[in-house]
C-alpha positions as CSV (number, residue, x, y, z in Angstrom):
1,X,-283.1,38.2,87.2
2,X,-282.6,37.3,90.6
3,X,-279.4,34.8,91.6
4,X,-279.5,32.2,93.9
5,X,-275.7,30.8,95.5
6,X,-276.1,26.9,95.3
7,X,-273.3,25.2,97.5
8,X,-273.9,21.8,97.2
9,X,-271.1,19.2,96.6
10,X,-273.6,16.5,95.1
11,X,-273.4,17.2,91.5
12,X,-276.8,15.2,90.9
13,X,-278.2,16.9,93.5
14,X,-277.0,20.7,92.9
15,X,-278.3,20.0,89.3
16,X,-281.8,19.2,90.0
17,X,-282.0,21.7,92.3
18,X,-280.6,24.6,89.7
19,X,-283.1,22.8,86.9
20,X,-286.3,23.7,88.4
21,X,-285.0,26.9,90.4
22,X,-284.1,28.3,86.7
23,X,-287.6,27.5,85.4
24,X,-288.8,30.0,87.8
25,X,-286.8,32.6,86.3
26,X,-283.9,32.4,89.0
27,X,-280.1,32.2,88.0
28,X,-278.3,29.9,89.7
29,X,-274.2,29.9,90.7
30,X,-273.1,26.4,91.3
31,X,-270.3,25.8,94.1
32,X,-268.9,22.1,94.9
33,X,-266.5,23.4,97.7
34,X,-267.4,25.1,100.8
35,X,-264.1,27.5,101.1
36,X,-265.0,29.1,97.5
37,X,-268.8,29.0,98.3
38,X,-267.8,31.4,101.5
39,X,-265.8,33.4,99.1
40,X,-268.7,34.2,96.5
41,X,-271.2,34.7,99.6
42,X,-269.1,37.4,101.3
43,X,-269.8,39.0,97.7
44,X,-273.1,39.4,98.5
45,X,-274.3,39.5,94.9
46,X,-277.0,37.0,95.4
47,X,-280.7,37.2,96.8
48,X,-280.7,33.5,98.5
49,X,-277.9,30.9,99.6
50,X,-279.1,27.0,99.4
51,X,-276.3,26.0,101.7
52,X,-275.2,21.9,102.2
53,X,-274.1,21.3,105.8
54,X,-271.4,18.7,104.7
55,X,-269.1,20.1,102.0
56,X,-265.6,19.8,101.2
57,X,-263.0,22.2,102.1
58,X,-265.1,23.8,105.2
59,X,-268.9,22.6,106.6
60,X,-271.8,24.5,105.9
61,X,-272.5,25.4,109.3
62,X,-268.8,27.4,109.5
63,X,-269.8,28.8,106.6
64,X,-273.1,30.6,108.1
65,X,-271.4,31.3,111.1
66,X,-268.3,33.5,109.1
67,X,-270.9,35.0,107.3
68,X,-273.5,36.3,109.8
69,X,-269.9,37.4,111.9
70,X,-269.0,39.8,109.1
71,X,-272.9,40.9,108.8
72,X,-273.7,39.2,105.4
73,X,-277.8,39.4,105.4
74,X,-278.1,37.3,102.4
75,X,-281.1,34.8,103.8
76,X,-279.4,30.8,104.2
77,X,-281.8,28.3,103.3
78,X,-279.4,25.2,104.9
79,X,-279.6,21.4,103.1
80,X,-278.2,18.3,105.5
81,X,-278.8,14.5,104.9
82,X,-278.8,14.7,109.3
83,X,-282.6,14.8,110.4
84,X,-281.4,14.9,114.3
85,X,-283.0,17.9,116.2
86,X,-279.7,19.1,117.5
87,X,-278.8,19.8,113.4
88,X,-281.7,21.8,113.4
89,X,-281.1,23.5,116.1
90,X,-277.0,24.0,115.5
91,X,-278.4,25.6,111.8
92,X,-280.6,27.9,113.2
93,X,-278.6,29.4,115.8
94,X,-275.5,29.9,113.5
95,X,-277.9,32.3,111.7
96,X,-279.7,29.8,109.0
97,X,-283.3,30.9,107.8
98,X,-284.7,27.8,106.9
99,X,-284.0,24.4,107.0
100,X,-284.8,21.1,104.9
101,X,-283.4,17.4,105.1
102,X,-282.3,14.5,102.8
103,X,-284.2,13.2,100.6
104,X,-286.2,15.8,100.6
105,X,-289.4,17.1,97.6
106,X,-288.1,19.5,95.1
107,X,-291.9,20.8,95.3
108,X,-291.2,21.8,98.9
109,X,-287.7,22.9,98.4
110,X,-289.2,25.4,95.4
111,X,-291.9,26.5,98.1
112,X,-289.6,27.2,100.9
113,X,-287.5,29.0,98.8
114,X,-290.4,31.3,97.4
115,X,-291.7,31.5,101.1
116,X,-288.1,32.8,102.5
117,X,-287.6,35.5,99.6
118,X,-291.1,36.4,100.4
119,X,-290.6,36.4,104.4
120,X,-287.5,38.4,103.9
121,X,-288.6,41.0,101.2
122,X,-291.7,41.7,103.8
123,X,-289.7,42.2,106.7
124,X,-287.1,44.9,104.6
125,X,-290.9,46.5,103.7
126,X,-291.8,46.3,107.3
127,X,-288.2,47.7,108.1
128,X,-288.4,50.4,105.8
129,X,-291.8,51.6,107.4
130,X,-291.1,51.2,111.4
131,X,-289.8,54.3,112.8
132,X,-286.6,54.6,114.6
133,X,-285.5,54.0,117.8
134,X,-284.3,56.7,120.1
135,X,-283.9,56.2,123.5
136,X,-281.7,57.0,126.5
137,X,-278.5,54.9,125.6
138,X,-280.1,53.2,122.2
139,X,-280.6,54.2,119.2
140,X,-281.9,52.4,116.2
141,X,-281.8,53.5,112.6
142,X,-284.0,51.5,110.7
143,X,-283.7,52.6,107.1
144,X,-279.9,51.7,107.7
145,X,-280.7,49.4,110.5
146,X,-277.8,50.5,112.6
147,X,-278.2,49.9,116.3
148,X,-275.8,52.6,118.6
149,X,-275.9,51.9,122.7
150,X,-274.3,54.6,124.5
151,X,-273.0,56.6,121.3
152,X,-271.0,53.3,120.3
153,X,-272.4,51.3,116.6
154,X,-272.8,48.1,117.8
155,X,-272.6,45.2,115.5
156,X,-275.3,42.6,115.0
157,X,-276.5,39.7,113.0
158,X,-279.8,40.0,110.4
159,X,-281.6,37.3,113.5
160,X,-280.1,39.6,116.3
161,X,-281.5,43.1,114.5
162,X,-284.7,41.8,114.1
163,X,-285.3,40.0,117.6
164,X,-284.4,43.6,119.0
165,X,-286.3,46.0,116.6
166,X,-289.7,43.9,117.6
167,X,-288.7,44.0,121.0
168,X,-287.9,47.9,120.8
169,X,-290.9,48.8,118.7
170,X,-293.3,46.8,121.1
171,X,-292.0,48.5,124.9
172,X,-293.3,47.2,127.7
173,X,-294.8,44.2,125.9
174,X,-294.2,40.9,127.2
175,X,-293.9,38.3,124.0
176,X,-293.1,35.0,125.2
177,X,-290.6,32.4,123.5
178,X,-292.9,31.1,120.9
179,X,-294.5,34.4,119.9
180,X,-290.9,35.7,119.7
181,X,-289.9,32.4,117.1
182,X,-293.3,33.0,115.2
183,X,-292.7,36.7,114.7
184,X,-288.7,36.5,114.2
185,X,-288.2,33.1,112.6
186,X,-291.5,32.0,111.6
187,X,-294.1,30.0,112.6
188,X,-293.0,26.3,110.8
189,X,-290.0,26.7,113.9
190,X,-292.4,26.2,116.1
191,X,-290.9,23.8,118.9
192,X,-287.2,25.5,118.7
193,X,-288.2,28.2,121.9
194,X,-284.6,27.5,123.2
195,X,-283.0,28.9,119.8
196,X,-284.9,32.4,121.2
197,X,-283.1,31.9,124.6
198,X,-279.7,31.6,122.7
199,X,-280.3,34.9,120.5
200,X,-281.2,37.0,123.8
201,X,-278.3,35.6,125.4
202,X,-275.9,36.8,122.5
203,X,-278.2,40.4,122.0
204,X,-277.5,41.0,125.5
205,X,-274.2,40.5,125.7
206,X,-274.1,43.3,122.5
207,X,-276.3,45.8,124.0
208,X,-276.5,45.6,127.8
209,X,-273.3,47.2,129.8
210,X,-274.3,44.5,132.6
211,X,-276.0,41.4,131.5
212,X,-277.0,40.5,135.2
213,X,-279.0,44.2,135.4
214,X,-280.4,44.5,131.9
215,X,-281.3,48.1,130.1
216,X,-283.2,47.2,127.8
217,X,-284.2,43.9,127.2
218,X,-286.0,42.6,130.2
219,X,-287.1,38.9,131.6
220,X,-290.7,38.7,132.6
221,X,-290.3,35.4,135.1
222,X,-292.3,32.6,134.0
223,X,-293.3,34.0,130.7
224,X,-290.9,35.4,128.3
225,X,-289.1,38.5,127.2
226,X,-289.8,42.5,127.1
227,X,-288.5,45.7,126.0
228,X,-288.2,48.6,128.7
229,X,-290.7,50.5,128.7
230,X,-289.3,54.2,128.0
C-alpha cells in the first residue's frame, strides 16, 4: 500500500483528509508539527506529502525549501488558508508540485492527488526511457538522473532536473515560458511564466561557469528559452 505524509496541524481537517485518502487504499501518517513532519519527509518513505503552509514549530514553505535542498523528490502537494497569488507563487518556487486553498472540495483534493502521483509516475516512465545526455562539458544520466558539468556532479532539485533534461533532450528548440510551465509543471499553472524565469535563473547558476555567456541553456530574445544545439 502506498503512504501518503499528512502535515496538517488542523486535527479536523488532517482527519477528513486521511478518511477519504484511506478509502482509496492509501495509508496515511498524520503530523501536527512542522519540525517532526520535516524529519519523517527526509525519510523518504512515502509516495506524496500534503503539506499545510502554516504549522507549528517551522512553516510549510521552510519545510519544502529544506527538503528539495537535500534532494528529497517526494512530490509536495502544499495546503494554505492564503489565496493571494504571491502564496502561489512563493509555493511553487520552493519546489511545491501542486497547490490547493482553504476551504477547499475533498473531491478535488482526491483528484489532484491522483493527478500528481500520476504526473509524477509518468515522468519517472518518461525518465527511464529518454536517453542520456553526453555533451562537451554535460553529462546527464537519466536512469540515475545525475547531471555532471565539466566532470563535477552537480546537485539539483526534482523541478531543476526536469526543466534541464527537456531542454537537453529538445537542442536547439526554442520552448517559450508557458510551453516550458505546461511541460515541467503542468498545464493547471498556467499564468505562473515568471516561476519558469526563477528556475532558469537558479539552473544556471548550477550548470553555466558564466551566467552572463551561457553553455548550455540559451535566451532566444523575445520568446523564451533553448538548449545549445550540439
Amino acid at each position: 500500500m502506498r503512504k501518503i505524509l499528512l502535515i496538517e496541524d488542523d486535527r479536523d481537517i488532517s482527519n477528513l483528509v486521511r478518511l477519504h485518502l484511506t478509502d482509496l487504499q492509501y495509508e496515511v501518517e498524520q503530523i501536527f508539527d512542522g519540525q517532526e513532519g520535516l524529519v519523517r519527509a527526509m525519510e523518504r518513505q512515502h509516495c506524496l506529502i500534503v503539506l499545510d503552509l502554516m504549522l507549528p514549530g517551522m512553516d510549510g514553505v521552510t519545510i519544502c525549501q529544506r527538503l528539495r535542498a537535500a534532494n528529497v523528490p517526494t512530490p509536495v502537494l502544499m495546503l494554505t488558508s492564503k489565496a493571494e497569488e504571491i502564496d502561489k507563487v512563493l509555493g511553487l518556487e520552493t519546489g511545491a508540485d501542486d497547490y490547493m486553498t482553504k476551504p477547499f472540495s475533498v473531491r478535488e483534493l482526491l483528484a489532484r492527488v491522483k493527478a500528481l502521483l500520476r504526473r509524477m509516475e509518468g515522468a519517472q516512465i518518461s525518465t527511464a526511457q529518454s536517453s542520456d545526455v553526453d555533451i562537451p562539458g554535460l553529462r546527464i544520466n537519466t536512469a540515475k538522473r545525475v547531471v555532471e558539468v565539466h566532470g563535477q556532479r552537480v546537485e539539483l532539485t526534482p523541478k531543476e532536473y526536469d526543466l534541464l533534461l527537456h531542454l537537453a533532450t529538445h537542442p536547439g528548440v526554442t520552448f517559450t515560458r508557458d510551453e516550458l510551465l505546461s511541460k515541467v509543471w503542468g498545464y493547471e499553472f498556467s499564468g505562473y511564466e515568471h516561476t519558469v524565469n526563477s528556475h532558469i535563473n537558479r539552473l544556471r547558476n548550477k550548470v553555466e561557469r558564466d551566467i552572463a555567456k551561457p553553455e548550455f541553456i540559451l535566451t532566444t530574445w523575445g520568446v523564451g528559452y533553448r538548449f545549445i544545439d550540439a
